[in-house]
VOBA-1610 file (N, C-alpha, C; in pm, whole numbers, padded with zeros to 5 digits, always signed):
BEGIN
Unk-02476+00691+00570Unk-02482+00645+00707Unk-02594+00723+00777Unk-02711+00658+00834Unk-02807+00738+00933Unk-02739+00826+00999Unk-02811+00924+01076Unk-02793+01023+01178Unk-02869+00934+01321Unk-02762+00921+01462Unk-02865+00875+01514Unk-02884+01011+01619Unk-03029+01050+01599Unk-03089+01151+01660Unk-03088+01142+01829Unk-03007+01179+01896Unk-03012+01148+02025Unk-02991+01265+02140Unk-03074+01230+02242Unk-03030+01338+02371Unk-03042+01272+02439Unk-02968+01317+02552Unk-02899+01261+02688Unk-02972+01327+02780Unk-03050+01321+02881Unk-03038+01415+03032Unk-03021+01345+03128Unk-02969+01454+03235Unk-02966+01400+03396Unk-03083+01382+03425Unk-03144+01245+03466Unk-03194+01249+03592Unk-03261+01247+03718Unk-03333+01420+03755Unk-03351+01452+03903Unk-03461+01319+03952Unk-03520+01272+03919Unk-03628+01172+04015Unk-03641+01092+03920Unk-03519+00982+03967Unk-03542+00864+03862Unk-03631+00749+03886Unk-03706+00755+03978Unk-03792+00660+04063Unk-03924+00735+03951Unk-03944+00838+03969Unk-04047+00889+03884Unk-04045+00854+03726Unk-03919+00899+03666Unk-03926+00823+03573Unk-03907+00689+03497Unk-03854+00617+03596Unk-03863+00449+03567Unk-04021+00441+03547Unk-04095+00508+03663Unk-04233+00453+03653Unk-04334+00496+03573Unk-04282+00632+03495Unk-04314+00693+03395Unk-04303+00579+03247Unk-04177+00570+03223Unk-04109+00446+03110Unk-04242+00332+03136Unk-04228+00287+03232Unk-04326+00129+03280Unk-04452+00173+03202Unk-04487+00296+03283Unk-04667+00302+03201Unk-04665+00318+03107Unk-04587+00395+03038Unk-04622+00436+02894Unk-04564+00285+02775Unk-04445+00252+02826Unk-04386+00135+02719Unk-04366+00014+02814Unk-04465-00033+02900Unk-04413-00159+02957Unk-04275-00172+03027Unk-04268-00307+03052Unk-04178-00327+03105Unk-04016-00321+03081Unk-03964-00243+03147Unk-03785-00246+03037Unk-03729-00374+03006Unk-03661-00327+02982Unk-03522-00516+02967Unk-03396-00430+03031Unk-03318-00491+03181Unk-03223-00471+03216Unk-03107-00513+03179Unk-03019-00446+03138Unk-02941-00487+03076Unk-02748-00382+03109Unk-02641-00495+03117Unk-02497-00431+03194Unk-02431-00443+03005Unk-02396-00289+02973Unk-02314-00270+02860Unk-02169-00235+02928Unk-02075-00365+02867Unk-01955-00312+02880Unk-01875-00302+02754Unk-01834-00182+02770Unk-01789-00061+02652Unk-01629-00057+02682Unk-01547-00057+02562Unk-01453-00056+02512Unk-01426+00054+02400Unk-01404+00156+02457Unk-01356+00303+02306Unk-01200+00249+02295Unk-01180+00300+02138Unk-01032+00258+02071Unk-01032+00386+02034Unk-00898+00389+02025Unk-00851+00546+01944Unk-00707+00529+01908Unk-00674+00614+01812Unk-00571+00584+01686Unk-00414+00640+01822Unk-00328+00555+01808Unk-00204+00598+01931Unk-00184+00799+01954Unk-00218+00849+01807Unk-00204+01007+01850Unk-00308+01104+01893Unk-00414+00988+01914Unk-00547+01054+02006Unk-00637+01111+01828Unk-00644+01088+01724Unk-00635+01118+01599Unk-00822+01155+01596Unk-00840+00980+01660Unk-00990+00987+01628Unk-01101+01037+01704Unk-01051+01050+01843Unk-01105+01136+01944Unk-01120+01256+01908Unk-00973+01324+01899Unk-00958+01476+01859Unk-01022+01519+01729Unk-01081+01439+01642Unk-01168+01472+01510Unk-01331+01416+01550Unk-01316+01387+01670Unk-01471+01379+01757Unk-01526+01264+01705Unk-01414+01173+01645Unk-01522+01059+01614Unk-01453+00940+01719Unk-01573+00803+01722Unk-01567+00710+01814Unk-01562+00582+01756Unk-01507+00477+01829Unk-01474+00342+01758Unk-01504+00283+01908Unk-01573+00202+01909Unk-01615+00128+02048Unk-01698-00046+01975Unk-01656-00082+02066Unk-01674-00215+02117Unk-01786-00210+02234Unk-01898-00300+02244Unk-01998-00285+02320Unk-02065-00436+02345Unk-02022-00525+02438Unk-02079-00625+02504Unk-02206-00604+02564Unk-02292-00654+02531Unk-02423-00663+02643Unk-02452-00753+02654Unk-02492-00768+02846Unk-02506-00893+02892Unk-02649-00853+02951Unk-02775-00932+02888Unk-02903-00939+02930Unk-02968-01054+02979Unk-03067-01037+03027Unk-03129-01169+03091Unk-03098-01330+03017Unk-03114-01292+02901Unk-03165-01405+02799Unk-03069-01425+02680Unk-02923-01353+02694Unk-02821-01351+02593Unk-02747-01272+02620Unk-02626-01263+02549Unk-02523-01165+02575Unk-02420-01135+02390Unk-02468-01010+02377Unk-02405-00973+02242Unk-02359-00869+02263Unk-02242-00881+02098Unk-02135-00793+02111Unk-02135-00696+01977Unk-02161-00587+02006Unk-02175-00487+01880Unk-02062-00383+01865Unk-02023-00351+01712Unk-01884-00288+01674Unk-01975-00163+01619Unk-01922-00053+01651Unk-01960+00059+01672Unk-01894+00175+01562Unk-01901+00242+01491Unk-01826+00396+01471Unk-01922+00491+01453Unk-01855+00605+01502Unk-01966+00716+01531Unk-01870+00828+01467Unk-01952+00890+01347Unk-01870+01051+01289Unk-01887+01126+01363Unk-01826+01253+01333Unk-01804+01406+01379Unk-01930+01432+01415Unk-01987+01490+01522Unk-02152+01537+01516Unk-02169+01640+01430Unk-02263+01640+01382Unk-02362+01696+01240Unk-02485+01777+01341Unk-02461+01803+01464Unk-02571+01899+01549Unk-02486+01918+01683Unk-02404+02052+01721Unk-02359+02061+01825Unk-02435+02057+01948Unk-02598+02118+01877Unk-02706+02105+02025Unk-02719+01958+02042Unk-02695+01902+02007Unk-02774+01787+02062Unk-02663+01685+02083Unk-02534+01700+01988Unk-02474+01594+02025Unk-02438+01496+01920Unk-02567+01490+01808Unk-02583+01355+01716Unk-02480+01350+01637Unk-02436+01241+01612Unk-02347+01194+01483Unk-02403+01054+01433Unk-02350+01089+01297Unk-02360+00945+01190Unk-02311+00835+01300Unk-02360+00713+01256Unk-02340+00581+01281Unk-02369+00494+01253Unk-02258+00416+01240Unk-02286+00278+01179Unk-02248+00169+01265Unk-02330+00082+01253Unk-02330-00033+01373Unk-02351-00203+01329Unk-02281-00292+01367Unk-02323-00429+01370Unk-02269-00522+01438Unk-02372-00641+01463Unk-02322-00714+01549Unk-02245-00804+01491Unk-02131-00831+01662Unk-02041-00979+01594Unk-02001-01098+01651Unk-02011-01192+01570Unk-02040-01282+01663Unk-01876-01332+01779Unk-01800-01276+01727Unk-01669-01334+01841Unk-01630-01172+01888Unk-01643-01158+02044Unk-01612-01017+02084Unk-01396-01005+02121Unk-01400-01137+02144Unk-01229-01147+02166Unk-01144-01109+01996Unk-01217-01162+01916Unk-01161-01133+01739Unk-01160-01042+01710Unk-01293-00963+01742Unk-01313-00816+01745Unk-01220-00705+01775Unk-01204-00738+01922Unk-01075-00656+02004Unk-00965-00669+01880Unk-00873-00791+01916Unk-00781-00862+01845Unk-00774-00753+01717Unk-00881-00765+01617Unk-00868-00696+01501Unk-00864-00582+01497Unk-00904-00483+01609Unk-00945-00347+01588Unk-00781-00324+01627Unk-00699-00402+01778Unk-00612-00353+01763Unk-00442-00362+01679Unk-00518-00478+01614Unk-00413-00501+01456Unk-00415-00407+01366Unk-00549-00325+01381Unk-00575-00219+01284Unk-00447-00101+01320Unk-00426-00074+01444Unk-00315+00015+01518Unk-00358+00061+01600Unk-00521+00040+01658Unk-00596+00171+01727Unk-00536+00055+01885Unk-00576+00156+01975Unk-00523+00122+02138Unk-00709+00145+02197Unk-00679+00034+02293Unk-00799+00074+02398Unk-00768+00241+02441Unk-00900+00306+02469Unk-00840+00428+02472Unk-00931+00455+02659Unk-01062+00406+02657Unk-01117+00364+02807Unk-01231+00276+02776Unk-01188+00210+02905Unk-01321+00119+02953Unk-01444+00143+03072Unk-01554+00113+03038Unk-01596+00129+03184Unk-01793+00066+03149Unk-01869+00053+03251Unk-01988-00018+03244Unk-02088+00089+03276Unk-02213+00027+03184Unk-02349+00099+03195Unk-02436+00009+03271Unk-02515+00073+03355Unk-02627-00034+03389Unk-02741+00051+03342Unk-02844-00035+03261Unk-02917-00055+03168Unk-03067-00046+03162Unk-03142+00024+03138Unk-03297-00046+03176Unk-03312+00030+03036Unk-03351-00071+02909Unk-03393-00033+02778Unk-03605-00035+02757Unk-03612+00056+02655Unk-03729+00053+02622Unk-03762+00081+02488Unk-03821-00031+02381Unk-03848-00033+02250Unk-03980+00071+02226Unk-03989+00122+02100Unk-04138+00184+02118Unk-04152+00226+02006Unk-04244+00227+01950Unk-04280+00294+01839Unk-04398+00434+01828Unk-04354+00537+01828Unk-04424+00660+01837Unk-04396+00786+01693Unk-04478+00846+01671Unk-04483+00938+01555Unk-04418+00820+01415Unk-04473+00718+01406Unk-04400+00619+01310Unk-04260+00612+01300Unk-04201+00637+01438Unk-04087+00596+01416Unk-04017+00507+01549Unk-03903+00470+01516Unk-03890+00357+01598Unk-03787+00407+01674Unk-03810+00363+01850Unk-03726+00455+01936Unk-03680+00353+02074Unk-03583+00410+02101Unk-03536+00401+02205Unk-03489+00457+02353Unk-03563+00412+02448Unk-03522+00491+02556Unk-03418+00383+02675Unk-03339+00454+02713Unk-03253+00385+02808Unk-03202+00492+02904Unk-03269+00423+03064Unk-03228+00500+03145Unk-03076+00400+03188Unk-03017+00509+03245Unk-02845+00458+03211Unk-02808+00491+03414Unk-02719+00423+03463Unk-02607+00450+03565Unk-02476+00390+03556Unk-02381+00488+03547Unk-02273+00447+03538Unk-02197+00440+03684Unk-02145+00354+03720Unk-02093+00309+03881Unk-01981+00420+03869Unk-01873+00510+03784Unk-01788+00626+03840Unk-01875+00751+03851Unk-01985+00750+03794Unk-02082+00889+03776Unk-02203+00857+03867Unk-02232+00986+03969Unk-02323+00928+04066Unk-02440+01055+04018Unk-02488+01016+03910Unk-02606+01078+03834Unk-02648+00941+03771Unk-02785+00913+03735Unk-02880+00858+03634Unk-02941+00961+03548Unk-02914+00884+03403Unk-02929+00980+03239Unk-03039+00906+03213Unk-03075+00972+03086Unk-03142+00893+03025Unk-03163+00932+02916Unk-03143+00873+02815Unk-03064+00856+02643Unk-03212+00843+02573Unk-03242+00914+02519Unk-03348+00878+02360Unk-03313+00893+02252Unk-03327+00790+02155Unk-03289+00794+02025Unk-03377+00738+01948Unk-03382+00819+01787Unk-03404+00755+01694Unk-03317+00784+01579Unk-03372+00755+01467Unk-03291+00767+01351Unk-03324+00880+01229Unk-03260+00946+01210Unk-03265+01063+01089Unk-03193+00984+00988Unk-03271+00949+00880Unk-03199+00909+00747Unk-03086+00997+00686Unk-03126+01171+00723Unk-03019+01231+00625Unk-03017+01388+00713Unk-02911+01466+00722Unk-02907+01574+00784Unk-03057+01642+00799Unk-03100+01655+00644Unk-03198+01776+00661Unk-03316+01732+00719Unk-03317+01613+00762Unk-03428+01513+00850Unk-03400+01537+00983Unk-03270+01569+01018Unk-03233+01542+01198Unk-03325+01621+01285Unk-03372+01715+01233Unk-03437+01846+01356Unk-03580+01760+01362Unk-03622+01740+01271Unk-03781+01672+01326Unk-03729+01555+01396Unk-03640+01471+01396Unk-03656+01335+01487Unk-03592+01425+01583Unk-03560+01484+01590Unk-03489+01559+01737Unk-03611+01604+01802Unk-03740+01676+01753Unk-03830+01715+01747Unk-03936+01588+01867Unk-03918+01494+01761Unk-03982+01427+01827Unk-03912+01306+01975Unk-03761+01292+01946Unk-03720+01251+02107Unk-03782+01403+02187Unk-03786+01505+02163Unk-03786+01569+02311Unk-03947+01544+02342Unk-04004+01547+02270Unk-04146+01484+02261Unk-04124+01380+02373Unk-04104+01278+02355Unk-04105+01184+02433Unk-04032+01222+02542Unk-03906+01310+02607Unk-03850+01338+02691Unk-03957+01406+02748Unk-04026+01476+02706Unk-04104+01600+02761Unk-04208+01512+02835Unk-04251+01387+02741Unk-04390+01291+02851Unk-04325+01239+02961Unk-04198+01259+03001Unk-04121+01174+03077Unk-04098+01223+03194Unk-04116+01410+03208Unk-04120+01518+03259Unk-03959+01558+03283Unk-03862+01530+03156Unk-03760+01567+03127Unk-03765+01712+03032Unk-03655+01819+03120Unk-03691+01948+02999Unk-03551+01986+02951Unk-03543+02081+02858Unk-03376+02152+02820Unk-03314+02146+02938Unk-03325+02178+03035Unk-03262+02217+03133Unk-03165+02106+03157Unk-03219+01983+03163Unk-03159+01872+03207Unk-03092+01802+03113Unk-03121+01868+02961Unk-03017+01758+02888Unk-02906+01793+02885Unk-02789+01729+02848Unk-02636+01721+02846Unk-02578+01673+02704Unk-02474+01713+02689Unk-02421+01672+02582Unk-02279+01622+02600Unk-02243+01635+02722Unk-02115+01556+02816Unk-02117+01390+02748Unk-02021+01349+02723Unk-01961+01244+02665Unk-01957+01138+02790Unk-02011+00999+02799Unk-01953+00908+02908Unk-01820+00887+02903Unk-01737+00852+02823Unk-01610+00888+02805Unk-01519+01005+02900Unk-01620+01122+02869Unk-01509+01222+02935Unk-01535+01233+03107Unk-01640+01209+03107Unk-01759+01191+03265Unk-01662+01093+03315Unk-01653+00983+03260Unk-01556+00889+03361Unk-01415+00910+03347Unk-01365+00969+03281Unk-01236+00981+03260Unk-01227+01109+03400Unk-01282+01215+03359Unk-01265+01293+03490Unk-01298+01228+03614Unk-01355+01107+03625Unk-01394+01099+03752Unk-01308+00964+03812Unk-01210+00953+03699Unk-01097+00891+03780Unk-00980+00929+03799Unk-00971+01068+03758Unk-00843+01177+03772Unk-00882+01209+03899
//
């Protein structure tokens, strides 16, 4: 299973960096992810740090539904874990099946979206600046892919690369879970 190489930061002047994203990779694609995490009734798969989610996206020009699991992270700095991902085509069957499996919705809640494709240091990346309507911060997520552990530090290497043209530094990344961010922020 890939590693997907990823960091998160807050933030501070997101007007700056939307317009940062624009020059360097064009125009985004806006896009509302609504997310569905499952977890086993004794909290099993959470508490072993792994994730099972359901992920609708509704974009200009389509709306798809991708089934998600994410392992234990394999880099406490950063966050990353294995994952495996694909799309499907019925998101109601999906549900249906995951919770025949035994697992329970565990939370729900929505991203709003501005994605950016790109290809830099030959590899293929993603940036998405993120707002979540219970969290009154804007993130912004870069990822690529590490084929195998002893690969993860150079693609890590190179998202902060790209964080860094973005005028994102350590300071600002996070490794806070959306999960736990909204869960506290409806207690």
């Amino acid at each position: 299973m890939a590693i997907e190489a990823e960091l998160k930061a807050v933030v501070r002047d997101p007007e700056h960096v939307l317009a940062r994203l624009e020059e360097l990779y064009g125009p985004g694609r806006a896009e509302v992810y609504r997310d569905t995490y499952y977890d086993a009734p004794d909290g099993s798969l959470t508490g072993a740090d792994r994730e099972l989610r359901i992920r609708t996206v509704h974009g200009p020009d389509d709306t798809r539904t991708v089934l998600t699991y994410k392992g234990a992270r394999v880099d406490e700095a950063s966050g990353s874990k294995p994952e495996a991902e694909t799309r499907v085509a019925d998101a109601e069957a999906a549900h249906e099946i995951i919770v025949g499996l035994g697992f329970t919705p565990h939370i729900r809640f929505e991203k709003r979206c501005r994605n950016y494709e790109f290809v830099r240091d030959d590899r293929q990346f993603l940036a998405t600046l993120v707002r979540v309507p219970e969290l009154h911060a804007t993130f912004i997520e870069v990822e690529t892919t590490a084929p195998t552990p002893d690969r993860l530090e150079a693609a890590l290497d190179s998202v902060r690369a790209v964080l860094a043209g973005l005028g994102i530094g350590e300071d600002d990344l996070t490794t806070e879970l959306y999960t736990d961010a909204v869960a506290t922020a409806r207690t």
